[in-house]
C-alpha positions in Angstrom: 51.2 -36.5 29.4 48.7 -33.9 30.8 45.2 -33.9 28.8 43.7 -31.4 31.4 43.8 -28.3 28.9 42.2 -30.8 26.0 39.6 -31.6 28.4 39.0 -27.9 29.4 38.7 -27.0 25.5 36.3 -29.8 25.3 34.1 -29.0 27.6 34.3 -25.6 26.5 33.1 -26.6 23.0 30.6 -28.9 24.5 28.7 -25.9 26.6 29.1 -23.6 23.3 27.0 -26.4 21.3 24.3 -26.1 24.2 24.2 -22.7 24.3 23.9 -22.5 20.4 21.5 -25.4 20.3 19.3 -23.6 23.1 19.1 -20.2 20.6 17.7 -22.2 18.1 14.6 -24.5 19.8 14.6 -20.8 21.6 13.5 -19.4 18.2 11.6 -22.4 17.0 9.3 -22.5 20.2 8.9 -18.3 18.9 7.9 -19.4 15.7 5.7 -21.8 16.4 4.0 -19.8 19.2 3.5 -17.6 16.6 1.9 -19.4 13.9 -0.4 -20.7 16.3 -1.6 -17.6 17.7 -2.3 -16.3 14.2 -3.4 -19.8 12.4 -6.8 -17.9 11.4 -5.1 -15.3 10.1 -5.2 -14.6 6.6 -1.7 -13.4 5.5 -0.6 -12.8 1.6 2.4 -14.5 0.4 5.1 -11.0 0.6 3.2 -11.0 4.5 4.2 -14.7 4.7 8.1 -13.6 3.3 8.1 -10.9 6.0 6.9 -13.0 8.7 9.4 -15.5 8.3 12.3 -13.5 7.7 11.5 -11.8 11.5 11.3 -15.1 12.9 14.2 -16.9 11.7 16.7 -14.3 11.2 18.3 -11.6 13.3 18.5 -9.0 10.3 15.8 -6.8 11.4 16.3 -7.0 15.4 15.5 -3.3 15.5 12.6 -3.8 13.2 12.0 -3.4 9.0 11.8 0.0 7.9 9.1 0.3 5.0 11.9 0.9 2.4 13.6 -2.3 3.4 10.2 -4.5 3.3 9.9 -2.7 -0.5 12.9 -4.1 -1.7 12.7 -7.1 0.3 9.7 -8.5 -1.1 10.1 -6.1 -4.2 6.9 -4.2 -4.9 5.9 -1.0 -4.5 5.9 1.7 -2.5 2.0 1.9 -1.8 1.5 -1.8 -1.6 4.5 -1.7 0.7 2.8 0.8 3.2 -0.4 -1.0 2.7 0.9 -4.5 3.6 2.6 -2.8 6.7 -0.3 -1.5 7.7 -2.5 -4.3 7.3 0.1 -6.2 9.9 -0.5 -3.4 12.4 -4.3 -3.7 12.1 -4.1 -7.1 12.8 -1.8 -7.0 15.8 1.2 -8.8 13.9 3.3 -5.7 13.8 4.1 -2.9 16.0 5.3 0.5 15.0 8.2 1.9 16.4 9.3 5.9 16.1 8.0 7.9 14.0 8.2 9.5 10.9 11.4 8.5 8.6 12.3 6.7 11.3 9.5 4.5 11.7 9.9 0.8 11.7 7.8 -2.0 12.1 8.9 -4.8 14.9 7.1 -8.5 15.4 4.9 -8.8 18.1 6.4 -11.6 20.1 
């Protein structure tokens, strides 16, 4: 009996675990890099929702459009563009495009 094709598939598996395992510390090490850059930072709690939605997911890898932070942390329009812009002021955020096309990306 010839086990060299289970042993191929194994190894196969075993590498995919790596890689996956390395994308994750990869994003932990991000995260943590982060927080400890910005520990002084004062952030408010739909900042803190934002923040850790860009670090832990891959949902906004082109950035968060102003529209999607509004209903992602569901407030308003106004307190959306503030909040945005307070991110920007303090170096947390960086804009990308321009008008309606304007999102905001995680400076990493």
């Amino acid at each position: 009996m010839d086990i060299t094709p289970w042993i191929i598939w194994f190894l196969e598996q075993i590498a995919l675990a790596a890689q996956s395992s390395m994308t994750k510390l990869y994003k932990i090490r991000i995260a943590v890099l982060f927080w400890d850059r910005y520990r002084d930072v004062v952030f408010n709690p739909r900042q803190i929702k934002l923040i850790k939605r860009l670090l832990e997911t891959e949902d906004f890898a082109d950035g968060i459009a102003r529209k999607k932070y509004k209903n992602l942390v569901k407030t308003t329009d106004i307190t959306a563009s503030r909040d945005l812009k307070n991110l920007c002021d303090k170096a947390v955020l960086i804009p990308v495009g321009a008008g309606r096309s304007l999102k905001y990306r995680l400076k990493i």
